[in-house]
C-alpha positions, 0 to 999 in steps of 0.5 A, a space after each residue: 589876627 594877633 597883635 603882638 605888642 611891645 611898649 617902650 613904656 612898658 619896659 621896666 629895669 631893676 634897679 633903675 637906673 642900673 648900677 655901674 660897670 659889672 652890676 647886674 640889672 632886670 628887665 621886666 616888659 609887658 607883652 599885649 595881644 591886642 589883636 582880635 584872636 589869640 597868638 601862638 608861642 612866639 619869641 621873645 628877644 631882648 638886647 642891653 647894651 654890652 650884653 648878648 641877646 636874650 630870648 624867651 618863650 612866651 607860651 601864647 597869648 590870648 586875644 585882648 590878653 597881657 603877660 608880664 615876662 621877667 629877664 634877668 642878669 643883664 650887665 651894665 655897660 662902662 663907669 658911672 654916666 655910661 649911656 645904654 639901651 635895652 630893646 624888646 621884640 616880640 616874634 623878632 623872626 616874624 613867625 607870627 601873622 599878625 595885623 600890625 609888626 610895627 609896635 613889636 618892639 619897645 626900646 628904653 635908655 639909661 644911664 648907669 649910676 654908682 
């Protein structure tokens, strides 16, 4: 089966920390599959602090494979020392049968700068 996964380590926001109220930051994630056969087309979601969810698809991933997915024009939440999080799911709808959903999801902190 597929193993969708998503490291909170695996998170990364550009700039970083993200700038205050109205900047716009990036969020890039590396996706893993390492399950022992490939996954079809799945979902993925992000949410960030004060903004709408996002989602993408992500066309397959082969067994053992990564994928590098790029989101842009998240808004940073409040004035400079707000705290904010930003949380990536793979397959948030569960479509995908996989050996192991509890590491679909990775979530980072930040607290936004001037």
């Amino acid at each position: 089966l597929p193993d969708l996964a998503v490291a909170s380590a695996d998170l990364r926001l550009a700039p970083d920390p993200p700038s205050i109220n109205g900047g716009t930051f990036t969020v890039t994630v590396v996706v893993r599959n390492p399950g022992t056969a490939p996954a079809a087309a799945f979902q993925l979601r992000a949410t960030a602090t004060a903004n709408p969810p996002r989602t993408q698809v992500v066309g397959g991933l082969a067994a053992g494979a990564s994928t590098i997915v790029v989101l842009a024009g998240f808004v940073t939440p409040g004035p400079v020392g707000s705290p904010g999080t930003v949380q990536v799911t793979a397959d948030p709808a569960s479509l995908i049968q996989e050996s192991n959903r509890s590491n679909n999801t990775g979530t980072r902190g930040f607290v936004s700068v001037r």
